[in-house]
RODO-2510 file (C-alpha; in nm, 4 decimals, decimal comma):
residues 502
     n   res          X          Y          Z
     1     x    -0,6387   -13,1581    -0,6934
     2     x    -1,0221   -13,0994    -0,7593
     3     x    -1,1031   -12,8670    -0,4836
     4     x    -1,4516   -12,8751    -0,5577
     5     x    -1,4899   -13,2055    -0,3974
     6     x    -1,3157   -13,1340    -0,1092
     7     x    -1,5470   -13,0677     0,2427
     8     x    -1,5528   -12,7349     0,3701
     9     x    -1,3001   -12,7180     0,6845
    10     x    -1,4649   -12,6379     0,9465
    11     x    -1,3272   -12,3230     1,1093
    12     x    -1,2998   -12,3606     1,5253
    13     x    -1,4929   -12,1000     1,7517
    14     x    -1,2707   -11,8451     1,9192
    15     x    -1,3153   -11,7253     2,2612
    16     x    -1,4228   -11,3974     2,1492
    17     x    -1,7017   -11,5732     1,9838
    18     x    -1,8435   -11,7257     2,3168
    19     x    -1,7769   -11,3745     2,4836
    20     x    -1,9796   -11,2042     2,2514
    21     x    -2,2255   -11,4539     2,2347
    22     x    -2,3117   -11,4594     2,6171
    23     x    -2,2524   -11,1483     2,7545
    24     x    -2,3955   -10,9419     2,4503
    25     x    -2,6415   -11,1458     2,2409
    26     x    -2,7839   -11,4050     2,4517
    27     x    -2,9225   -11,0926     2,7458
    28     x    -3,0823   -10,8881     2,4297
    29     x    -3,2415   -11,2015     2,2511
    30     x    -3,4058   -11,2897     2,6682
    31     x    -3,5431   -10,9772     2,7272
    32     x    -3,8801   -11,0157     2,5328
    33     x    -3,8799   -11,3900     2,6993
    34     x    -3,8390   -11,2128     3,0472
    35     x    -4,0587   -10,9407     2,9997
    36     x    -4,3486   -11,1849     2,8692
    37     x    -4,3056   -11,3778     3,1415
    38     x    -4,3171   -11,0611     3,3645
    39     x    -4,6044   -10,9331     3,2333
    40     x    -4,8198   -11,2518     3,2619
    41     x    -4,7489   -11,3105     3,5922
    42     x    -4,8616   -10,9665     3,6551
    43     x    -5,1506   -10,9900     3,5685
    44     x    -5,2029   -11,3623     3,5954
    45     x    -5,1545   -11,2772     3,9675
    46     x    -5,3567   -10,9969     3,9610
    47     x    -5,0696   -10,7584     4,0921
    48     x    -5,1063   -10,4410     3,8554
    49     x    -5,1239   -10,1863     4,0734
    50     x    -4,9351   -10,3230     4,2999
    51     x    -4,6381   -10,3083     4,0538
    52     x    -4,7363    -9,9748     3,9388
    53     x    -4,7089    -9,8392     4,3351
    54     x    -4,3349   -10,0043     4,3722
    55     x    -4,0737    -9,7264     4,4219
    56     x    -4,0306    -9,5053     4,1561
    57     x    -3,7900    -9,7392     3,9922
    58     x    -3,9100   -10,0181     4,0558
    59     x    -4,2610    -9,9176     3,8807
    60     x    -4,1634    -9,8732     3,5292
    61     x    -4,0446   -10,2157     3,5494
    62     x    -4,4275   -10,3248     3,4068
    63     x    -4,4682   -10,0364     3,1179
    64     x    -4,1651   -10,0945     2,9952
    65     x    -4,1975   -10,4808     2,9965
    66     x    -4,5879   -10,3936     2,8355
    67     x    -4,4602   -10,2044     2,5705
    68     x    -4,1990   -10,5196     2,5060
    69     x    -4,4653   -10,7455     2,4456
    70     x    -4,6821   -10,5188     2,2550
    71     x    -4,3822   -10,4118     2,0507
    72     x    -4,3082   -10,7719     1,9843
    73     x    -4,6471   -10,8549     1,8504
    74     x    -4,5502   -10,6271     1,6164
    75     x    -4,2590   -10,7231     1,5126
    76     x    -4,3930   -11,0568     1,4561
    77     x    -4,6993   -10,9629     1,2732
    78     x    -4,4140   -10,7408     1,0261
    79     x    -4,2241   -11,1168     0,9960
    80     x    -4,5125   -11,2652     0,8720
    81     x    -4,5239   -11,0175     0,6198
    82     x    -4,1817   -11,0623     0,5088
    83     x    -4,1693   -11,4531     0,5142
    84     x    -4,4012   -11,5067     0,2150
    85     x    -4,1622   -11,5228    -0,1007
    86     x    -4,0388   -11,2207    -0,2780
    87     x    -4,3747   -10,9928    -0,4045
    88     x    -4,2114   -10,9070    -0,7439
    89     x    -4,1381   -11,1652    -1,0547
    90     x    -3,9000   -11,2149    -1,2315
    91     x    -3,6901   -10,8800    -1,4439
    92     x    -3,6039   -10,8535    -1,7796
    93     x    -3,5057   -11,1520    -1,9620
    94     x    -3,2723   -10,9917    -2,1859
    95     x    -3,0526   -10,8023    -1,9023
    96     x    -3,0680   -11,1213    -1,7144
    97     x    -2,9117   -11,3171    -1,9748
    98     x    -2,6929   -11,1010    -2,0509
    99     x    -2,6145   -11,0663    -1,7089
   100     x    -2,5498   -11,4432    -1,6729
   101     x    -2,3147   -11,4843    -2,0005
   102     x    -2,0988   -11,2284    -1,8814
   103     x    -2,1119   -11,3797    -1,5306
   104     x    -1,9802   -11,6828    -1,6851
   105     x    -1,6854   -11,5297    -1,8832
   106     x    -1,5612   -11,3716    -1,5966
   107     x    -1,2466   -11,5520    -1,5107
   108     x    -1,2076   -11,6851    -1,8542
   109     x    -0,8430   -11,5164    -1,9727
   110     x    -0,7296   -11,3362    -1,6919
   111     x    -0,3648   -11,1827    -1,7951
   112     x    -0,0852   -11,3790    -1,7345
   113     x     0,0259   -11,0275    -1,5626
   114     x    -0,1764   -10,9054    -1,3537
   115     x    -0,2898   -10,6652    -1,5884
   116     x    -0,2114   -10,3420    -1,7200
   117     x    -0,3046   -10,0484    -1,5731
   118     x    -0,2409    -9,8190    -1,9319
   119     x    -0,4305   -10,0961    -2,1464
   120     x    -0,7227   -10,0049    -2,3280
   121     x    -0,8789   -10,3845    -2,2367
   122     x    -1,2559   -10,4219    -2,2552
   123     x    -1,4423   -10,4290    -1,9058
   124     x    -1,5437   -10,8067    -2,0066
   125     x    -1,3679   -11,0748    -2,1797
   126     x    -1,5037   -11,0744    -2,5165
   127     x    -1,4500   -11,4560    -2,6029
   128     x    -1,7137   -11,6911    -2,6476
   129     x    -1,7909   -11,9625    -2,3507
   130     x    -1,5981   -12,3090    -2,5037
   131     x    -1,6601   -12,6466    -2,3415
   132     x    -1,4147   -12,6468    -2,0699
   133     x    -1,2222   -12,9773    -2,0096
   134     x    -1,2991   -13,1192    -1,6536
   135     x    -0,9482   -13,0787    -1,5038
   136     x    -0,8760   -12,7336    -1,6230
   137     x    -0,8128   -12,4842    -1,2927
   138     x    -1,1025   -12,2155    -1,4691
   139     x    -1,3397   -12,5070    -1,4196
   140     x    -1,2237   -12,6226    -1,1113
   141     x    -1,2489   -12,2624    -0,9189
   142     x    -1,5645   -12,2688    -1,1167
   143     x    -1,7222   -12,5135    -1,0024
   144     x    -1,5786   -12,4488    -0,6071
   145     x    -1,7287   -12,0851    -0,6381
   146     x    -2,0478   -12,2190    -0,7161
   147     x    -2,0473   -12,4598    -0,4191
   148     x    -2,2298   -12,1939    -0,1443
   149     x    -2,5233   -12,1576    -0,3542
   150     x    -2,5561   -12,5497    -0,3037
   151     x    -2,4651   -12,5377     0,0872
   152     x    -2,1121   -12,5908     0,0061
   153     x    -2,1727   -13,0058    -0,0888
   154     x    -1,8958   -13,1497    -0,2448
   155     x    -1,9552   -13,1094    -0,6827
   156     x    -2,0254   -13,4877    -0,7536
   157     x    -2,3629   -13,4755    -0,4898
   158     x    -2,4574   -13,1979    -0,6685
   159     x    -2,7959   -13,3330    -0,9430
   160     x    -2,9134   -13,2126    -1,2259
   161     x    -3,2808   -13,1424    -1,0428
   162     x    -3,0833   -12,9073    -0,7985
   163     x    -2,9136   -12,7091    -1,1033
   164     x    -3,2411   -12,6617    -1,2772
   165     x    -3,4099   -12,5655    -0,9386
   166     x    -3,1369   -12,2841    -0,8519
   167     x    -3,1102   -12,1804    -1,2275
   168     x    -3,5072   -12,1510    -1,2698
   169     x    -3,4656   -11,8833    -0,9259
   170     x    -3,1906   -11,7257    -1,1172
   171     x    -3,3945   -11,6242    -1,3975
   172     x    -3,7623   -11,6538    -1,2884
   173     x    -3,7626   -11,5569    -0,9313
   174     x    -3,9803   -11,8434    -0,8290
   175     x    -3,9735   -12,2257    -0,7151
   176     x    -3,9510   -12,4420    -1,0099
   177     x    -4,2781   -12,6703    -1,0743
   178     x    -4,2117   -12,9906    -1,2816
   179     x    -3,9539   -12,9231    -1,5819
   180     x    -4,2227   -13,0987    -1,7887
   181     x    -4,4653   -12,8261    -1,7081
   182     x    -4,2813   -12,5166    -1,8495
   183     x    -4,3823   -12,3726    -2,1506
   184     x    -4,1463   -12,3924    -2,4504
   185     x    -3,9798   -12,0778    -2,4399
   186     x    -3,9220   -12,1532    -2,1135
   187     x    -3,7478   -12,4734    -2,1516
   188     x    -3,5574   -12,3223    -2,4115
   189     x    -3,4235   -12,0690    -2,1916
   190     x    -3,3406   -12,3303    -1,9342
   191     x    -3,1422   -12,5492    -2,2023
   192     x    -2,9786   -12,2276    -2,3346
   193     x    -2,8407   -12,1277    -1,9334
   194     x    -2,7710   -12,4818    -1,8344
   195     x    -2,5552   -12,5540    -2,1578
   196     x    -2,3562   -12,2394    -2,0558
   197     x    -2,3181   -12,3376    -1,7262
   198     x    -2,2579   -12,7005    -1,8212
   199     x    -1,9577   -12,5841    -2,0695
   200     x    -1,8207   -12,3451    -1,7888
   201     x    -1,8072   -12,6009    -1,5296
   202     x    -1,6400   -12,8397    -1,7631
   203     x    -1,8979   -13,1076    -1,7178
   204     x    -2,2452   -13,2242    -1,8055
   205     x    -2,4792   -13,2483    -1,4388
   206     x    -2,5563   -13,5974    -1,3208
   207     x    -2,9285   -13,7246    -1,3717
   208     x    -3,1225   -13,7514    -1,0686
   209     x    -3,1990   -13,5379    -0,7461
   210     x    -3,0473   -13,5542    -0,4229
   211     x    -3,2654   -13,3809    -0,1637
   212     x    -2,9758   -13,4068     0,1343
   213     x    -2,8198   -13,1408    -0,1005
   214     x    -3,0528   -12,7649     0,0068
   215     x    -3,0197   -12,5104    -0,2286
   216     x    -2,9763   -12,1027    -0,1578
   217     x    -3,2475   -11,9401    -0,3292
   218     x    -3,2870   -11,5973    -0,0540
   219     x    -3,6029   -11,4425    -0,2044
   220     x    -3,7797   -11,7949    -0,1594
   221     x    -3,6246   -11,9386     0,1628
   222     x    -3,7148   -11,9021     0,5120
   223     x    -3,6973   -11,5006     0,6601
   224     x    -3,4192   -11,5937     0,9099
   225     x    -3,4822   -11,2954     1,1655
   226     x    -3,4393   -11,2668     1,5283
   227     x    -3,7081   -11,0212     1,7175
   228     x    -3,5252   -10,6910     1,8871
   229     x    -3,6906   -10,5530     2,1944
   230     x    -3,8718   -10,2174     2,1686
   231     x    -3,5941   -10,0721     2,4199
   232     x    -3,2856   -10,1597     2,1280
   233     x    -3,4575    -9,9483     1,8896
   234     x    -3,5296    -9,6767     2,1279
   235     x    -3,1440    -9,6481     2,2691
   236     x    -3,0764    -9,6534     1,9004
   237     x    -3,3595    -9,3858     1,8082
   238     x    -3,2191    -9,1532     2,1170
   239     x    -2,8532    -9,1708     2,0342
   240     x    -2,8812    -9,0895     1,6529
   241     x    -3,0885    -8,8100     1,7433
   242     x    -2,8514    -8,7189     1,9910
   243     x    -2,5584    -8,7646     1,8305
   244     x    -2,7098    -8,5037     1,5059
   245     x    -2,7436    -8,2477     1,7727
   246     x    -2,3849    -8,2590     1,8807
   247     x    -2,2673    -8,3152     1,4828
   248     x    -2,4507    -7,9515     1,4675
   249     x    -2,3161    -7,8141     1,7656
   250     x    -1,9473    -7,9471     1,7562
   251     x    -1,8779    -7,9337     1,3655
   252     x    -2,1185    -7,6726     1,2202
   253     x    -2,2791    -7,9410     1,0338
   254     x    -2,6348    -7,9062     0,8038
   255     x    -2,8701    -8,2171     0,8286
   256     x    -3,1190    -8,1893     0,5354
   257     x    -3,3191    -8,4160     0,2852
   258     x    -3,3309    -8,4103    -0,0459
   259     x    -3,6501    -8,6298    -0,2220
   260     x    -3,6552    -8,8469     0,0715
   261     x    -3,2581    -8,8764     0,1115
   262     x    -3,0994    -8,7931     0,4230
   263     x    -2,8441    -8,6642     0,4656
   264     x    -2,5469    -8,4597     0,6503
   265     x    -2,3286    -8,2639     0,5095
   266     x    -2,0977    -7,9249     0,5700
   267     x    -1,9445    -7,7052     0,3196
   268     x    -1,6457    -7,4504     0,4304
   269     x    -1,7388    -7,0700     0,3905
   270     x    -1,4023    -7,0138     0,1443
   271     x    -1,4407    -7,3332    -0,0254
   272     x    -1,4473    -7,2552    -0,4430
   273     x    -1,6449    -7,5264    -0,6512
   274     x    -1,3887    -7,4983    -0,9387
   275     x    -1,0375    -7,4566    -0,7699
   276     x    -1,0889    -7,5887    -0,4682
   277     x    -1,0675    -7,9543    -0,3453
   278     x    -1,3039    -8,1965    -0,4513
   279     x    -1,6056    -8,2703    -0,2182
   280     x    -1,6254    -8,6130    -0,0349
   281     x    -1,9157    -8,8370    -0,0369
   282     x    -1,9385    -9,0919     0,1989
   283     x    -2,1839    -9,4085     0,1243
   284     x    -2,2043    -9,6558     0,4186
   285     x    -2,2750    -9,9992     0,4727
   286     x    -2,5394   -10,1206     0,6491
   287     x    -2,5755   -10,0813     1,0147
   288     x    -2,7366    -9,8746     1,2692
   289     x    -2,6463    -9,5209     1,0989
   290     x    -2,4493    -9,2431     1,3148
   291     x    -2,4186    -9,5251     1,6166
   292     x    -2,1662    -9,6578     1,4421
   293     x    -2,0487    -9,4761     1,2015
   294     x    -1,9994    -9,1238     1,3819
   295     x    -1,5954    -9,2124     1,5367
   296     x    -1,5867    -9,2373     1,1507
   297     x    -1,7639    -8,8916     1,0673
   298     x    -1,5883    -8,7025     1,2794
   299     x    -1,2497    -8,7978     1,1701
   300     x    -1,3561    -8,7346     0,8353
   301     x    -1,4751    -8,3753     0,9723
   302     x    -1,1559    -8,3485     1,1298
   303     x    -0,9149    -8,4484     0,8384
   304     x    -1,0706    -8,2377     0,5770
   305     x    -1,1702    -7,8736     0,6623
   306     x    -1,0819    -7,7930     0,3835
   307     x    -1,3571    -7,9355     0,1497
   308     x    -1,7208    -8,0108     0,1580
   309     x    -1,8561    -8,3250     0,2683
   310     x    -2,1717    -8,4872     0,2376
   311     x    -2,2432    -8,8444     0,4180
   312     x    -2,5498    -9,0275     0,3457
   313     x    -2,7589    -9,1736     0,6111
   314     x    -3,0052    -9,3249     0,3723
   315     x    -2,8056    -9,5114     0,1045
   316     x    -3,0541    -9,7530    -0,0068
   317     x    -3,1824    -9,4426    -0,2333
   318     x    -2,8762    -9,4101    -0,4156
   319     x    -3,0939    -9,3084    -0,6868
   320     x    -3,1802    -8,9869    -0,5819
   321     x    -2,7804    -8,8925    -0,5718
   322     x    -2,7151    -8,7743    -0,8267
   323     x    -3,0025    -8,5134    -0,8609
   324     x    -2,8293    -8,4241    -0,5475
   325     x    -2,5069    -8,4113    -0,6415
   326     x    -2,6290    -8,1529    -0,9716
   327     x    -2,8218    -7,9230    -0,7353
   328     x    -2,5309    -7,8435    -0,5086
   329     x    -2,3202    -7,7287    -0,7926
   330     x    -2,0916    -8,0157    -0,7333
   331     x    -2,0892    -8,2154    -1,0764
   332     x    -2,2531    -8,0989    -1,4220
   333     x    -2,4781    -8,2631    -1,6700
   334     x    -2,3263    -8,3593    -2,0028
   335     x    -2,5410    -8,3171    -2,2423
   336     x    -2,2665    -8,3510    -2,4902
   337     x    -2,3327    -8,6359    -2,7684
   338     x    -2,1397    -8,7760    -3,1043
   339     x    -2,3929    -8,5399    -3,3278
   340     x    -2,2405    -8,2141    -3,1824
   341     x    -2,0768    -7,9213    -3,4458
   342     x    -1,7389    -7,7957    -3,4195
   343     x    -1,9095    -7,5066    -3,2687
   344     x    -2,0432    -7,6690    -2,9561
   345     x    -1,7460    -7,8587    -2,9270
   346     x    -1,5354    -7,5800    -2,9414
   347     x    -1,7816    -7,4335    -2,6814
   348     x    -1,7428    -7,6809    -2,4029
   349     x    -1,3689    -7,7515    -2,4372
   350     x    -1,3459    -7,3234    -2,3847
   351     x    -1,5688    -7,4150    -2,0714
   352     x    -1,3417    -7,7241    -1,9389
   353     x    -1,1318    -7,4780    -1,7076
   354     x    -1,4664    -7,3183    -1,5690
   355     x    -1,6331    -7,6850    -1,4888
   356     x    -1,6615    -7,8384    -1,1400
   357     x    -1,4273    -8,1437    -1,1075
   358     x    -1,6563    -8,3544    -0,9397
   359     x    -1,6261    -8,5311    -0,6223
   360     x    -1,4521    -8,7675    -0,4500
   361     x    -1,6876    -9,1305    -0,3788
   362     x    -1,5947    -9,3387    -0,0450
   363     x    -1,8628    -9,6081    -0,0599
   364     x    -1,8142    -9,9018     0,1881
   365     x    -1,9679   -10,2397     0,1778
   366     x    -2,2873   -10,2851     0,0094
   367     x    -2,3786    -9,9827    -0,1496
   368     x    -2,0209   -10,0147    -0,3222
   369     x    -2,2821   -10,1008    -0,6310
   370     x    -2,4768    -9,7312    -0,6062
   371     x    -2,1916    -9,6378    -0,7826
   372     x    -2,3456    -9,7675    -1,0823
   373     x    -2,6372    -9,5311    -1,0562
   374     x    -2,3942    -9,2312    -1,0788
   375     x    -2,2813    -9,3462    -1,4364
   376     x    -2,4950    -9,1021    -1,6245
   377     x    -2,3200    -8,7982    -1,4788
   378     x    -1,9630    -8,8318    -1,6006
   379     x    -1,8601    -8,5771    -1,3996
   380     x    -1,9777    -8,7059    -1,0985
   381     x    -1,7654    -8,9429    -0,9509
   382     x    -1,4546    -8,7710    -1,0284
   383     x    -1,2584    -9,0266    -0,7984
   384     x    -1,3957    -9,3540    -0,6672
   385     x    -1,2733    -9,5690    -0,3380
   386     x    -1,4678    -9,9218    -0,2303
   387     x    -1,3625   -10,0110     0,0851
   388     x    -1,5330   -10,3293     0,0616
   389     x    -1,3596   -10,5371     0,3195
   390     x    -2,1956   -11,5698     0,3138
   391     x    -2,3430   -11,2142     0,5184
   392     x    -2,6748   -11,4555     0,4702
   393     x    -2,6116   -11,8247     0,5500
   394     x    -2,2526   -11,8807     0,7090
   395     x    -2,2005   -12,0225     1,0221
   396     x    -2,0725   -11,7256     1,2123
   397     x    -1,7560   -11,8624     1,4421
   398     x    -1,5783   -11,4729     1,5776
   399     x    -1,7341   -11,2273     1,7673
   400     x    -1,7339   -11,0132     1,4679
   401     x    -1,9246   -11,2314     1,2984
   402     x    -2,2024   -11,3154     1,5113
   403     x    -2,2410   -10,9647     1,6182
   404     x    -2,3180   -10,8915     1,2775
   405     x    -2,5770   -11,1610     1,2552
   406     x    -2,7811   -11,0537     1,5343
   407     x    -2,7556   -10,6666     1,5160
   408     x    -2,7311   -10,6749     1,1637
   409     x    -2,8094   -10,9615     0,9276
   410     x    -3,1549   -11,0896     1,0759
   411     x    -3,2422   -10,7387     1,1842
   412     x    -3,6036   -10,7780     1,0085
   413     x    -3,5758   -10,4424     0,8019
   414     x    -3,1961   -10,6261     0,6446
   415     x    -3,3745   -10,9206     0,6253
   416     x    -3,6876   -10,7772     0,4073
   417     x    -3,4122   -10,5709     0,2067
   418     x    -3,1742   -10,8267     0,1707
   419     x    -3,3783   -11,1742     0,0652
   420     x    -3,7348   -11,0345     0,0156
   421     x    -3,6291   -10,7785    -0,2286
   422     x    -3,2495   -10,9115    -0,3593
   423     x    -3,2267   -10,8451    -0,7565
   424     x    -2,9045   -11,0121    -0,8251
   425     x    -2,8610   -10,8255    -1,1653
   426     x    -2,9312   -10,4745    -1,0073
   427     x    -2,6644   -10,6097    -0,6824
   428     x    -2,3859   -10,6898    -0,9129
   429     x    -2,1303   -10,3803    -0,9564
   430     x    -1,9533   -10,4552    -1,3065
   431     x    -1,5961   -10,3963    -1,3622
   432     x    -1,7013   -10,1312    -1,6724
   433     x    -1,9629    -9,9615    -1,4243
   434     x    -1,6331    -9,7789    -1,2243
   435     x    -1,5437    -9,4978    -1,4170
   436     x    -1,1720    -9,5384    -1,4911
   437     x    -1,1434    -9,8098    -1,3064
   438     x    -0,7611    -9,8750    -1,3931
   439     x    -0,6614    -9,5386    -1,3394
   440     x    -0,5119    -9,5389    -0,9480
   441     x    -0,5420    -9,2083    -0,9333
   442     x    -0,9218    -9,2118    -0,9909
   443     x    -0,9970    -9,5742    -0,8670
   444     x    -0,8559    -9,7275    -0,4938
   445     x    -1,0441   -10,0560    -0,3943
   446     x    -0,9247   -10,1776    -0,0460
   447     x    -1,0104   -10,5703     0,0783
   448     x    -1,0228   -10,7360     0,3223
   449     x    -0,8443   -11,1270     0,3378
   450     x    -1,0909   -11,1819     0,6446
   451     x    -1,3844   -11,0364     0,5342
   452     x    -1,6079   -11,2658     0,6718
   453     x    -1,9380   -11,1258     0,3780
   454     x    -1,7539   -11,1293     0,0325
   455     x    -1,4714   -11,3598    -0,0798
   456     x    -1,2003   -11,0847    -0,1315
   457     x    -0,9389   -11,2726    -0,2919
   458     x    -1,2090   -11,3911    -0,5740
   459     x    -1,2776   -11,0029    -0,6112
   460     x    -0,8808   -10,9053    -0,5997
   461     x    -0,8969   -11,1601    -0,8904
   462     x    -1,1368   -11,0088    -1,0902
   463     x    -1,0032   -10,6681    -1,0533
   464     x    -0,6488   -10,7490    -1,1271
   465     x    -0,7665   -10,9629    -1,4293
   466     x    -0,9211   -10,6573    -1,5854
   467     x    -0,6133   -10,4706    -1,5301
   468     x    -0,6585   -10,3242    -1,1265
   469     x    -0,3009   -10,2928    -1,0197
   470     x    -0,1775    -9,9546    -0,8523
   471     x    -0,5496    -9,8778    -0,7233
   472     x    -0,5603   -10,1984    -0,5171
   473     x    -0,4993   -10,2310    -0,1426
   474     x    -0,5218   -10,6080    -0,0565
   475     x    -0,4788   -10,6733     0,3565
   476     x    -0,4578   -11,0147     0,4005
   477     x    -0,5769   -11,0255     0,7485
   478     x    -0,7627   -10,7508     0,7449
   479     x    -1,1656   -10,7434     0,8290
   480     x    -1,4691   -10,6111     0,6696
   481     x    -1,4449   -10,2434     0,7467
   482     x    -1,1059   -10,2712     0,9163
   483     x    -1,0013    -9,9776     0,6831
   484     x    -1,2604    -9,7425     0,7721
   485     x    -1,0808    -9,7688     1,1312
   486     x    -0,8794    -9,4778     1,2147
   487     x    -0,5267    -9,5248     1,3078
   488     x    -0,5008    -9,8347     1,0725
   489     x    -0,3274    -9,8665     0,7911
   490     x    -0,5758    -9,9128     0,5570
   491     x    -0,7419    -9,6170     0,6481
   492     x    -0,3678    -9,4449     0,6171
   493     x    -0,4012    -9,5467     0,2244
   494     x    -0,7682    -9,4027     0,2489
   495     x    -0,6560    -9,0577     0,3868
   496     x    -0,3732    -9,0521     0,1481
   497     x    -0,5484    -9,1129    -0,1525
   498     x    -0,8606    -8,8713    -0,0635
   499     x    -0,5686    -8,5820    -0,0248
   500     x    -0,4396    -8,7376    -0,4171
   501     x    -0,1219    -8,7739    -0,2770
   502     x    -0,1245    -9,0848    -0,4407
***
């Protein structure tokens, strides 16, 4: 059965949904409505001062409807900032194609299996893309995978003017004018992608456009946000900043920044850097910071006294990590290369008892691919955990989900991070980017089978096909972030493997 031509099922709304969507989102999306309409009839009626001499309650009613609407003006002047189309162009050709070929072997051989933990297999397939045969199940999941980028039509609607469109994004970052109008090396690159593509997908596009079929390009489309009042952000401001107080207070915590990064972190007075246990670092997802993250933090705090930890509470500048990471004595530099004597070999392996074993890495969600950035320090991330468990365009149908929409996915800061500014190349965490990836005792990915942002069992896939097996947690039914839950059993594995008692 082609599955790639079969309609997306559509998935019925729970009651949790509803819930959620009328007691929580529908009162914060009405309160700039209300307080507009407050605020004009104030003063369309002339009433200022009257409101202003109400009881003492009663009378911040206006300010605090006035600073709505002002704070809303805002907000919309910062949309129409974002909604213009991505301000950067396109990256660099060769990493992109490169990018794109291996994108398209992925899948290719995948061990009959499973994989094997103690193999010495290369992070990518190494064979060359062949003309796939239309029925074969690699082209088939293929061309199904593909599907969301094309709002999930069925393959056969799918026209050759479409493919070049979405391709032409791909590489260029930009809406396609007429294929006629491209310069040469242009159209060469174009015939050079869509013959990959073509031999991948074991077919050759139909001729022809169909406009019924709309196309996911997210630095190009519509900004899909949804204004917050001035009040969310405030409660959000006040509770963070309480909420680093009592980290202080309660678990003799240091909040500091370090070239812009912020961060929190606290470091036992008997703690050694060379016998003792490794430090944790904690990268989270996106969100609202401490809010909703700190039931986390403090079991973290509370599980391991006996080690340092350091959480991030700016991950988007994963960059400046690892500069981090070398001042604090955690990790080392090394500046060891093929060109070395027998001397300064001999050298470091006589310093190999004396060197700092790096830290532990518990990245969640998103910034799962800042572990790439840490790949010049190969001391860094001595053991790595993803607890990774549509974010843009699918219909959201649990509560979960369209919580996550509205506090989340079209907060306007997401949205300008996530489809003004979305480098597919740079977002894409390669198998050969984890440092020992197949070793379980230095690699634990946990997923999610209900994760409503990535598809988890295409990702359990991938892993296992490049040899994943003992470092893999799979929950069928669990959630995105379900593991990061205390008392769960995926956070059980978590807690278990941070100890190495795995």
């Amino acid at each position: 059965m082609d599955i790639s031509e079969l309609p997306v099922p559509i998935r019925q709304r729970s009651l949790s949904y509803y819930l959620a969507l009328f007691c929580i989102v529908v009162p914060f999306c009405s309160t700039i409505p209300f307080a507009w309409l407050y605020v004009l009839y104030v003063v369309g009626t002339g009433t200022v001062w009257y409101a202003l001499n109400l009881s003492s309650t009663s009378k911040l009613l206006f300010p605090v409807a006035l600073c709505e609407v002002l704070f809303s003006i805002y907000q919309y002047y910062l949309w129409r900032v974002v909604s213009p189309p991505a301000p950067y162009g396109p990256g660099d050709p060769g990493e992109i194609q490169a990018a794109f070929k291996r994108l398209l072997k992925s899948g290719l051989t995948p061990p009959t299996n499973g994989g094997d933990e103690g193999s010495h297999r290369p992070g990518s397939p190494e064979e060359d893309i062949v003309q796939l045969e239309f029925d074969d199940p690699r082209a088939i999941d293929f061309r199904n995978a593909l599907r969301p980028w094309f709002g999930n039509a069925t393959w056969s609607s799918i026209k050759l003017h479409q493919v070049h469109q979405w391709l032409y994004w791909s590489i260029y970052n930009a809406d396609m004018p007429s294929y006629e109008s491209l310069t040469a090396s242009q159209q060469a690159v174009m015939a050079g992608a869509l013959n990959l593509l073509q031999k991948r997908c074991g077919c050759i596009f139909e001729e022809g456009s169909n406009p019924s079929v709309e196309i996911m390009r997210m630095t190009l489309d519509r900004a899909n946000v949804i204004l917050r009042p001035f009040t969310f952000y405030l409660a959000i401001f006040l509770t963070n900043l309480s909420l680093k107080k009592w980290f202080q207070y309660a678990w003799s915590v240091r909040f500091d920044h370090h070239n812009g990064l912020e961060y929190l972190i606290r470091i036992p007075k008997h703690w050694d850097p060379v016998t003792g246990p490794r430090p944790l670092v904690f990268i989270h997802g996106l969100g609202v910071g401490l809010l909703m993250y700190s039931n986390l933090f403090q079991h973290l705090l509370r599980q391991f006294l006996d080690r340092p930890i350091l959480i991030l509470l700016q991950p988007q500048i994963t960059e400046c990590l690892a500069n981090l990471l070398i001042e604090l004595g955690w990790v080392y530099h090394d500046l060891t290369d093929g060109n070395d004597t027998e001397r300064e070999r001999e050298i470091a392996r006589s310093l190999v008892g004396k060197r700092r074993k790096g830290v532990t890495m518990l990245s969640h969600s998103k910034w799962s691919v800042g572990l790439a950035s840490l790949t010049p320090l190969p001391s860094a991330p001595g053991r790595v955990m993803c607890a990774t468990t549509s974010y843009i365009a699918a219909p959201e149908q649990q509560a979960i989900e369209v919580l996550m929409r509205y506090f989340v996915a079209t907060e306007i800061g997401v949205v300008n991070l996530l489809a003004r500014h979305f480098d597919w190349t740079s977002n894409t965490l390669w198998f050969e980017e984890i440092p020992n990836a197949c070793d379980p005792t230095k690699s634990f990915f946990l997923l999610g089978g209900q994760d409503s942002i990535i598809h988890s069992e295409r990702v359990k896939r991938y892993l296992t096909s490049h040899g994943v097996k003992g470092g893999l947690w799979y929950d069928p039914v669990g959630s995105h972030g379900q593991a990061l839950k205390p008392g769960t059993r995926g956070h059980l594995e978590i807690l278990r493997w941070i100890r190495e008692e795995i």
